[in-house]
Backbone as JSON, one array per atom type, in Angstrom:
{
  "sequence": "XXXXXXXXXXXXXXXXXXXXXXXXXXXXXXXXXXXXXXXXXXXXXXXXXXXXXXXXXXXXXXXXXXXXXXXXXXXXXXXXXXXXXXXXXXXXXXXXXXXXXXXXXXXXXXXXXXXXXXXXXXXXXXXXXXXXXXXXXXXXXXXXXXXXXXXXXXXXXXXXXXXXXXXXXXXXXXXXXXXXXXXXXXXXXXXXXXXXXXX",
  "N": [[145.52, 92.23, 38.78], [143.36, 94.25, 41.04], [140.45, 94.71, 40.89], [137.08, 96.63, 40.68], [133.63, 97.03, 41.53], [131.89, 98.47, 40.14], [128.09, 99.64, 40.63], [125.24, 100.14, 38.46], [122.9, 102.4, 39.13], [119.44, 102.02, 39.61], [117.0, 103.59, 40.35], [118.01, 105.85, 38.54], [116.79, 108.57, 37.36], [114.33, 107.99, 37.04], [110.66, 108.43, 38.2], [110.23, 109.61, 41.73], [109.88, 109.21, 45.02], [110.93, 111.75, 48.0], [111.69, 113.52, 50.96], [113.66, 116.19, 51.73], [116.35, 118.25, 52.88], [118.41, 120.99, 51.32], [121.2, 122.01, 50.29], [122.02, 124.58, 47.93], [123.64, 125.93, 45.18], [126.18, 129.05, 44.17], [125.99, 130.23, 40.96], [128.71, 130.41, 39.7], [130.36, 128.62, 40.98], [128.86, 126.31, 40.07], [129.72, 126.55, 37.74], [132.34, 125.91, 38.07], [132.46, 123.69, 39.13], [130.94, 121.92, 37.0], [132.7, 122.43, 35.47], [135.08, 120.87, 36.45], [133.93, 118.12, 36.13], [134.11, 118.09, 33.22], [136.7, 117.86, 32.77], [137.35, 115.32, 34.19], [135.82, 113.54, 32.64], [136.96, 113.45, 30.22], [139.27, 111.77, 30.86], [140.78, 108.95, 29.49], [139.44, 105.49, 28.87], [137.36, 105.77, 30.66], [134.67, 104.61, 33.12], [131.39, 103.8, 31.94], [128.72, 106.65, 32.37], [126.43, 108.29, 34.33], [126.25, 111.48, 34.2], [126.17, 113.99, 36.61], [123.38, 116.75, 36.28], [124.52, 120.14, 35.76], [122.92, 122.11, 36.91], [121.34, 120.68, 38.88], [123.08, 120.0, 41.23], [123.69, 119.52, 44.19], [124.51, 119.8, 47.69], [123.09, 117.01, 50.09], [122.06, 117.94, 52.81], [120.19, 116.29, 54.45], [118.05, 113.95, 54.5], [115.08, 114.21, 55.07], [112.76, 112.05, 55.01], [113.94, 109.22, 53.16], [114.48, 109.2, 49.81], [115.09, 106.02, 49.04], [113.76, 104.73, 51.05], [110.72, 102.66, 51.1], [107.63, 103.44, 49.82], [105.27, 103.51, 51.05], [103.55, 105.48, 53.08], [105.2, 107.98, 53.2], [104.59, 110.28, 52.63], [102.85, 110.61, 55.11], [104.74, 111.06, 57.22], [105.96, 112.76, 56.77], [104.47, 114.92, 56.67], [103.89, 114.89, 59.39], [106.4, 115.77, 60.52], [107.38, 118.38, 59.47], [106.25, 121.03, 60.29], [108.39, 121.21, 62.42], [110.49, 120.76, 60.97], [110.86, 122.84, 58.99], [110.73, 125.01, 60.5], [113.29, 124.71, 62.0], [115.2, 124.93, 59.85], [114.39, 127.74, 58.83], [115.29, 128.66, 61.46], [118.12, 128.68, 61.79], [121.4, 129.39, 62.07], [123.41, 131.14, 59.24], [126.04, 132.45, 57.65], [127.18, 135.48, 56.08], [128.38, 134.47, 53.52], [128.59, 131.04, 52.93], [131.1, 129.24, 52.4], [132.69, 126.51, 51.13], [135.07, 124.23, 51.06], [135.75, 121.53, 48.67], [137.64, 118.66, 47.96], [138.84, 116.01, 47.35], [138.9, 113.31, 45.47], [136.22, 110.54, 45.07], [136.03, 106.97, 44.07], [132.99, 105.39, 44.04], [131.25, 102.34, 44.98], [128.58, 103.01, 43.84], [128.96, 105.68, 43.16], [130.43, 108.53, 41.57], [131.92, 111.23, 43.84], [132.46, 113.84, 45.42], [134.4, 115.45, 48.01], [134.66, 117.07, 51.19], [136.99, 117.71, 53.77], [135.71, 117.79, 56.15], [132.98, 118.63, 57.63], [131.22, 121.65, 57.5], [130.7, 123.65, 60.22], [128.06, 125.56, 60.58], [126.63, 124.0, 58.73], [127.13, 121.25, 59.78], [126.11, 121.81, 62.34], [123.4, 122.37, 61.87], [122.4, 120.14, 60.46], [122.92, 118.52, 63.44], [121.21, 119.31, 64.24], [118.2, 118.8, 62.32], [118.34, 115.97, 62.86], [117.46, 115.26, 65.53], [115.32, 116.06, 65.38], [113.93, 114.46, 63.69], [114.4, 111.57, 65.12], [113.37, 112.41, 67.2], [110.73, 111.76, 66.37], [110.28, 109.59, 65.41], [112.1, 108.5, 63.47], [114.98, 106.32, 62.41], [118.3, 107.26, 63.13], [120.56, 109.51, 61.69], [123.84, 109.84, 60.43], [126.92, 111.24, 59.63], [130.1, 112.63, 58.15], [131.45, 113.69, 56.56], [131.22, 116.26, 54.1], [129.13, 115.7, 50.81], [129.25, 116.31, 47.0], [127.66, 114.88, 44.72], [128.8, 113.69, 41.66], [128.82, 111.71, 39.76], [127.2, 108.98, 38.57], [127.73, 105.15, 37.98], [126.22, 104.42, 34.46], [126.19, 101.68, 33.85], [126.19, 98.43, 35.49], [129.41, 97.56, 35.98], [132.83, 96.3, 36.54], [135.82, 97.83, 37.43], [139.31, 98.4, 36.91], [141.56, 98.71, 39.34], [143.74, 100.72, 39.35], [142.85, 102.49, 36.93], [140.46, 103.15, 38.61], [141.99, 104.62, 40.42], [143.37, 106.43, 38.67], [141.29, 108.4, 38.34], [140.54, 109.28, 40.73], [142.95, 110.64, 41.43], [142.79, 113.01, 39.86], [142.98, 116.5, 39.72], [140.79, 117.64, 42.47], [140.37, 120.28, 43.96], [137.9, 121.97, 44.83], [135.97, 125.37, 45.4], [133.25, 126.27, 46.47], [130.45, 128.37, 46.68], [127.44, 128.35, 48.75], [124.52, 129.35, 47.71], [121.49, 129.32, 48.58], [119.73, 127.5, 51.23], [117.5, 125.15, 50.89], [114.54, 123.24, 51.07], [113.11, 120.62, 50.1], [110.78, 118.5, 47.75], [111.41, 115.6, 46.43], [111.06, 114.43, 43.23], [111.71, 113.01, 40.26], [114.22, 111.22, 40.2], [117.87, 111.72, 40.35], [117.06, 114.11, 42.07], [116.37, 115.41, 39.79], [114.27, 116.66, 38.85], [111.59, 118.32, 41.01], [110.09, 119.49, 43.8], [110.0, 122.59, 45.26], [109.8, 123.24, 48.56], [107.64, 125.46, 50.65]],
  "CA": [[145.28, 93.51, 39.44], [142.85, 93.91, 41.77], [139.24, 95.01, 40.25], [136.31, 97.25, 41.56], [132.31, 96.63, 40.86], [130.46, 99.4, 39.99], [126.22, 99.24, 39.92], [124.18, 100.99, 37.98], [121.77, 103.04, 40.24], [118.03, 101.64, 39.57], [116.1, 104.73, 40.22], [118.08, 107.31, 37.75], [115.81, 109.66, 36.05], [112.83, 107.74, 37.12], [110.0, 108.95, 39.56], [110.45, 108.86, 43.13], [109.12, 110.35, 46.41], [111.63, 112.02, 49.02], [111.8, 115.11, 51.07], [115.35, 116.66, 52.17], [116.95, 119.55, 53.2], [119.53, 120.58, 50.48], [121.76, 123.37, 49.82], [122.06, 125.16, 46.32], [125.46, 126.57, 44.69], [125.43, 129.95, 43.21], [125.99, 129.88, 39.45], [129.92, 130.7, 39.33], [130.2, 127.19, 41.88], [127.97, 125.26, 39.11], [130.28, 126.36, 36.48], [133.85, 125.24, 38.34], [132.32, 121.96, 39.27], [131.12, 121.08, 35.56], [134.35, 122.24, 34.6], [135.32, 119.57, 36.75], [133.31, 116.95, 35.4], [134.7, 118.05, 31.76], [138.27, 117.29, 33.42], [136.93, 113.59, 34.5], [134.96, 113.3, 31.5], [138.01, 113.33, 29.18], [140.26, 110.91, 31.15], [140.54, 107.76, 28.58], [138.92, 104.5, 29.48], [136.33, 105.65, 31.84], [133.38, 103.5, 32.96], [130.07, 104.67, 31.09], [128.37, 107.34, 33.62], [125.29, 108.98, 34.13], [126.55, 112.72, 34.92], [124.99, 114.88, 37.54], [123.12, 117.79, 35.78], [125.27, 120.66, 36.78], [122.06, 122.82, 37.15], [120.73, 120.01, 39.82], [124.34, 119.58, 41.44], [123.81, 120.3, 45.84], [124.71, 119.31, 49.36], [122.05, 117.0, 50.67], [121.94, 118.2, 54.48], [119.46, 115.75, 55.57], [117.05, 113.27, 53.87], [114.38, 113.94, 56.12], [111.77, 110.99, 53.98], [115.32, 109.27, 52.14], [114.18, 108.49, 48.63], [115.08, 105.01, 49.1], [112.23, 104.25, 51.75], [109.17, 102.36, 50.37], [106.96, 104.73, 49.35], [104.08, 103.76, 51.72], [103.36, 106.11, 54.63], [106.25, 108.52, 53.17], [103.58, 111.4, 52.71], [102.77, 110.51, 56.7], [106.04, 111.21, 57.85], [106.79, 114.49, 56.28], [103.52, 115.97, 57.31], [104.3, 114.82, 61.11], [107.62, 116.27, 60.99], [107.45, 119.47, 58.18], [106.71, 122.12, 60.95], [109.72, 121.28, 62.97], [111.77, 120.95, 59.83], [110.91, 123.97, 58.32], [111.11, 126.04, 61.9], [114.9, 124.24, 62.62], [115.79, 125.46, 58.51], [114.7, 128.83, 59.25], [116.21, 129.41, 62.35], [119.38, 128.26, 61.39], [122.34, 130.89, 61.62], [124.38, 131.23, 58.39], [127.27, 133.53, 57.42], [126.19, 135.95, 54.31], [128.55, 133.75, 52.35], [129.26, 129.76, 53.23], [131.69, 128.75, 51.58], [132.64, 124.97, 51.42], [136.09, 123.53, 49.65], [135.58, 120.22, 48.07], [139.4, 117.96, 48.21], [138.82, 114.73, 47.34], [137.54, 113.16, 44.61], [136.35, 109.26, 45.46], [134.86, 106.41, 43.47], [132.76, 104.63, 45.5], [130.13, 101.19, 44.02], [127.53, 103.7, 43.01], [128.79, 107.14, 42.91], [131.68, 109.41, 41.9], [131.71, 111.76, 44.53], [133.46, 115.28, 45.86], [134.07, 115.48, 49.61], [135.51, 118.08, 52.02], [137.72, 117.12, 54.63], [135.59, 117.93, 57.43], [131.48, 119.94, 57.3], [131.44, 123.44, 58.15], [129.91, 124.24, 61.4], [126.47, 126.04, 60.27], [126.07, 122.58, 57.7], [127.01, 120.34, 61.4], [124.73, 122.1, 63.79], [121.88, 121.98, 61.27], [122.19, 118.29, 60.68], [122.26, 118.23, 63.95], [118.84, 119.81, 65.1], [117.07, 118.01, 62.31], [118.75, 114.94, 63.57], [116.95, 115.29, 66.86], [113.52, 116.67, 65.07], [113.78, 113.3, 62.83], [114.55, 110.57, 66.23], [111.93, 112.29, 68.12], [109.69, 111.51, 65.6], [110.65, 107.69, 65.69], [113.02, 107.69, 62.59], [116.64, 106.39, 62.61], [119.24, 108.79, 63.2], [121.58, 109.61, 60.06], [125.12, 109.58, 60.96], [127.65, 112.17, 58.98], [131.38, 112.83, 58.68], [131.98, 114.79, 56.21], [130.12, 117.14, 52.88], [129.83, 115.65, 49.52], [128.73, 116.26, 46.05], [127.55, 113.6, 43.79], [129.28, 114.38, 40.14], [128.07, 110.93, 38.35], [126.37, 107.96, 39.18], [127.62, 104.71, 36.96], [125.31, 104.22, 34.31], [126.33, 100.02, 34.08], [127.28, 97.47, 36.2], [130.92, 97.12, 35.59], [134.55, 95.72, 36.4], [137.4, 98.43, 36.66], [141.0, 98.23, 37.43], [142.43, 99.71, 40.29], [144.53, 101.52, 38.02], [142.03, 103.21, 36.4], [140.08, 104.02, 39.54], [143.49, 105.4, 40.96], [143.89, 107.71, 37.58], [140.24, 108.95, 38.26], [140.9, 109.3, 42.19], [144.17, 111.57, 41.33], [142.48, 114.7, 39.12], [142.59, 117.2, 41.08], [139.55, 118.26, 42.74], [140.16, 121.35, 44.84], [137.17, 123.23, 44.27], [135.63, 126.37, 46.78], [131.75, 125.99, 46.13], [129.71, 129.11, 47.88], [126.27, 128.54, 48.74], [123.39, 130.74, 47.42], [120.35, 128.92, 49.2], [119.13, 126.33, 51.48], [116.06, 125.18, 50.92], [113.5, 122.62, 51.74], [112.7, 119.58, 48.76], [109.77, 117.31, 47.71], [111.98, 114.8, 45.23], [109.89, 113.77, 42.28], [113.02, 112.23, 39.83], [115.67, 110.93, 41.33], [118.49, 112.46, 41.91], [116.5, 115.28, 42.23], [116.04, 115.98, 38.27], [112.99, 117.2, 38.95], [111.81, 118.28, 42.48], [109.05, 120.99, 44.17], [110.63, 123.5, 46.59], [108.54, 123.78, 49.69], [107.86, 126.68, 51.59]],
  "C": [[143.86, 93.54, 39.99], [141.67, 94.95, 41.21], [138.07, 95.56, 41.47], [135.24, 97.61, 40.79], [131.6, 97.76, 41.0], [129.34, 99.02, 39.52], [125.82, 99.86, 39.72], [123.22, 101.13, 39.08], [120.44, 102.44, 39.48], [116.7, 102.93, 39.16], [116.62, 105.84, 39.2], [117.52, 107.27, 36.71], [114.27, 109.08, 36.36], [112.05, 108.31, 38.4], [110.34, 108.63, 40.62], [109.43, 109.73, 44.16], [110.24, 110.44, 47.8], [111.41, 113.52, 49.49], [113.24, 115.22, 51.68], [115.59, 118.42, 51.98], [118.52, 119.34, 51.99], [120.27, 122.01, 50.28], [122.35, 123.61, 48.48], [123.54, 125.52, 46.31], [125.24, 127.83, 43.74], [126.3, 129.64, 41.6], [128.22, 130.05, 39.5], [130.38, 129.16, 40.26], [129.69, 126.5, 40.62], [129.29, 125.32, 38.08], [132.06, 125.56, 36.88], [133.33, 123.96, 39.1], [132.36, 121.32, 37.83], [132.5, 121.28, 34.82], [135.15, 121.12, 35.09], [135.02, 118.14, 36.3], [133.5, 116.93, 34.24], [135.95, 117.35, 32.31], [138.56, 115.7, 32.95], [136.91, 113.03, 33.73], [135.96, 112.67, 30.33], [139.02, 112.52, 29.47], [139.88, 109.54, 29.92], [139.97, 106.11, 29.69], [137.69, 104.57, 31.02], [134.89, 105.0, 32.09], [132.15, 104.53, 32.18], [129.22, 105.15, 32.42], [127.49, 108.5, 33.41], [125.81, 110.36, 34.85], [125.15, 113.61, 35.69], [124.64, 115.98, 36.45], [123.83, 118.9, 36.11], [124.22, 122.17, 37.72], [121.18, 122.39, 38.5], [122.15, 119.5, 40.72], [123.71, 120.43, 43.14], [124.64, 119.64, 46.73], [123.42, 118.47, 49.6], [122.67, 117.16, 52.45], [121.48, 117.54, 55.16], [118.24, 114.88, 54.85], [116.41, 113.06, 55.16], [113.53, 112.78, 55.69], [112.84, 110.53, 52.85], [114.17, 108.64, 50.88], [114.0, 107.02, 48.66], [114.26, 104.22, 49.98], [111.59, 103.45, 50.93], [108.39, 102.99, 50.52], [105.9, 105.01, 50.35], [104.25, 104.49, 52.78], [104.76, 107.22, 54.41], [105.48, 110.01, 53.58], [103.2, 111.88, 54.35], [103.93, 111.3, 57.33], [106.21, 112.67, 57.81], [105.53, 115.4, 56.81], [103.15, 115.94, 58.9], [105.55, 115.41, 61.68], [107.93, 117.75, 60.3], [107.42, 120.3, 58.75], [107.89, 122.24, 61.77], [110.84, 121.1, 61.82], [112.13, 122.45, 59.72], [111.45, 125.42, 60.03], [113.46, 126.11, 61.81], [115.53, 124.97, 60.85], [115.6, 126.96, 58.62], [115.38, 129.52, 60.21], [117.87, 129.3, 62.02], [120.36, 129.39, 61.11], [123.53, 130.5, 60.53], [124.74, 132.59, 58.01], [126.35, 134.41, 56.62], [127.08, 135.35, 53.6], [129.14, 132.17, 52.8], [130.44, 129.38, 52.49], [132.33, 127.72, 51.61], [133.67, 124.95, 50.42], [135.89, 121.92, 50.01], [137.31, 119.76, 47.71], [139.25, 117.24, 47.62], [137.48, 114.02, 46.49], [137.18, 111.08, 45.08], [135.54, 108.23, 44.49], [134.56, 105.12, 44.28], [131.34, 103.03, 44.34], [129.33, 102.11, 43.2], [127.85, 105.11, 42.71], [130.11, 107.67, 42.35], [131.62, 110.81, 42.71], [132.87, 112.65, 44.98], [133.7, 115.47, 47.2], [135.13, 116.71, 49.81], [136.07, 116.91, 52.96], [136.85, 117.11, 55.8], [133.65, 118.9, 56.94], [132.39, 120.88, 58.33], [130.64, 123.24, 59.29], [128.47, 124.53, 61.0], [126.0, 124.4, 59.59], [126.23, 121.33, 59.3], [125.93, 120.47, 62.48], [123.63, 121.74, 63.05], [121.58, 120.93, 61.1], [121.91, 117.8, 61.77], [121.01, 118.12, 65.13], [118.31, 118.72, 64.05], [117.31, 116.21, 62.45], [117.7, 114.48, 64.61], [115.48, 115.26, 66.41], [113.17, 114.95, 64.27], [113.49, 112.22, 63.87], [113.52, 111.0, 67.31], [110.7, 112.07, 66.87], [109.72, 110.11, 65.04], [110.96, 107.7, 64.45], [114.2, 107.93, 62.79], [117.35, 107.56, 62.63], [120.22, 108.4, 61.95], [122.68, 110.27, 61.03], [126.25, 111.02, 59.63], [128.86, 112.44, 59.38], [132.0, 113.92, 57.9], [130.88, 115.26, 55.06], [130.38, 116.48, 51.71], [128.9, 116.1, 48.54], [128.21, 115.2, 45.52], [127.76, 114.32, 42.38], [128.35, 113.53, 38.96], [127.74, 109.73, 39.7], [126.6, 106.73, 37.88], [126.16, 104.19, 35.92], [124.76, 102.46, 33.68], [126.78, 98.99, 35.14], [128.59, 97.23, 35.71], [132.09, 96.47, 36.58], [135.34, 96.98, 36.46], [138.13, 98.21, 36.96], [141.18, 99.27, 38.36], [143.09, 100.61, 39.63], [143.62, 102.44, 37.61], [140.69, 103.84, 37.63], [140.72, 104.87, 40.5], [143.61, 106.78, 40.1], [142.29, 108.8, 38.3], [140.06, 109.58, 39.89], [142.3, 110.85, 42.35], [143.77, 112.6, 40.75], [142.49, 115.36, 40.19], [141.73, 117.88, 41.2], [139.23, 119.47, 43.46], [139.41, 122.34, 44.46], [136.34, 123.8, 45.81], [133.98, 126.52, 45.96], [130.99, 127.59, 47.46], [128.08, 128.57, 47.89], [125.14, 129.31, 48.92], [121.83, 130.2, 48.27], [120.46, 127.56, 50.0], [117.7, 126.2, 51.66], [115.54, 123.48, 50.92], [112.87, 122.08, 50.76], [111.58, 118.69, 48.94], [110.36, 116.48, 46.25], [111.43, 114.32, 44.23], [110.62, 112.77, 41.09], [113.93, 112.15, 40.34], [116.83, 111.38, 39.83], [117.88, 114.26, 41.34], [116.72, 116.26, 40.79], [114.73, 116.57, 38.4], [112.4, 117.04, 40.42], [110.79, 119.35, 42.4], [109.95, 121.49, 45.42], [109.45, 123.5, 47.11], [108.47, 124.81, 50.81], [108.73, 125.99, 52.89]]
}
């Protein structure tokens, strides 16, 4: 049967340096995701897995400075691009309530992950203004298809069975997530265990 290599992530829980646009979940969202991740949690035979906090659980919108950079000249970047961020995040027209359903649960090398079928509109346009604010400012353009969560992150290199990434693929994930904020990150632990909001 045909086998699938999960890698332990490198950076979890340790320092980092990123900035990103991210959107929050209000508290009744936090609690029907981790109830989700209890769900997961309890399937038998599951690989060993570093769970998302459900208190640090978002959308990233936009790694304007991605974590994964080399660190040098990251500080540069964000303070050449931070007034057109922050402008394109304020102007930004959202509903008074977003609300985002999550379908599909996926396990992917490094992540277990929540996706929608499709971004919302307000979460599309905004990606892509700071799309534009990012490529005029001579970095790559970031590409996007659809919204996800990140639930866990394995916490070994492993081996699983199709089979068993099939059982974990089948829970069902249909969850309606509203969002209570977007706001504007300086990453300090990865995945954003610890972080400064910036005006």
């Amino acid at each position: 049967m045909a086998e699938r290599r999960l890698s332990a992530d490198p950076l979890w829980g340790k320092a980092c340096l990123g900035y990103s646009v991210q959107a929050r979940f209000d508290k009744e969202s936090i609690e029907r995701l981790a109830e989700l991740q209890d769900r997961i949690a309890a399937l038998p035979k599951l690989p060993r897995l570093h769970w998302t906090p459900p208190a640090t659980m978002h959308v990233s919108l936009f790694s304007i400075v991605p974590v994964r950079w080399p660190d040098a000249g990251k500080s540069a970047v964000w303070r050449q691009l931070r007034e057109k961020v922050r402008s394109e995040v304020a102007s930004a027209k959202w509903p008074d309530r977003l609300a985002i359903t999550f379908h599909e649960l996926a396990v992917t090398e490094t992540a277990l992950v929540l996706f929608t079928r499709a971004q919302a509109a307000p979460i599309r346009q905004l990606r892509a203004r700071l799309n534009a604010v990012a490529v005029a400012g001579g970095q790559p353009a970031q590409t996007f298809d659809r919204t996800h969560v990140t639930l866990a992150r394995p916490s070994h290199d492993a081996l699983v069975d199709a089979a068993r990434i099939a059982e974990i693929e089948r829970t069902p994930a249909a969850v309606d997530v509203g969002i209570s904020a977007i706001i504007t990150v300086k990453e300090l632990t990865y995945p954003s265990l610890d972080l400064e909001v910036l005006d």
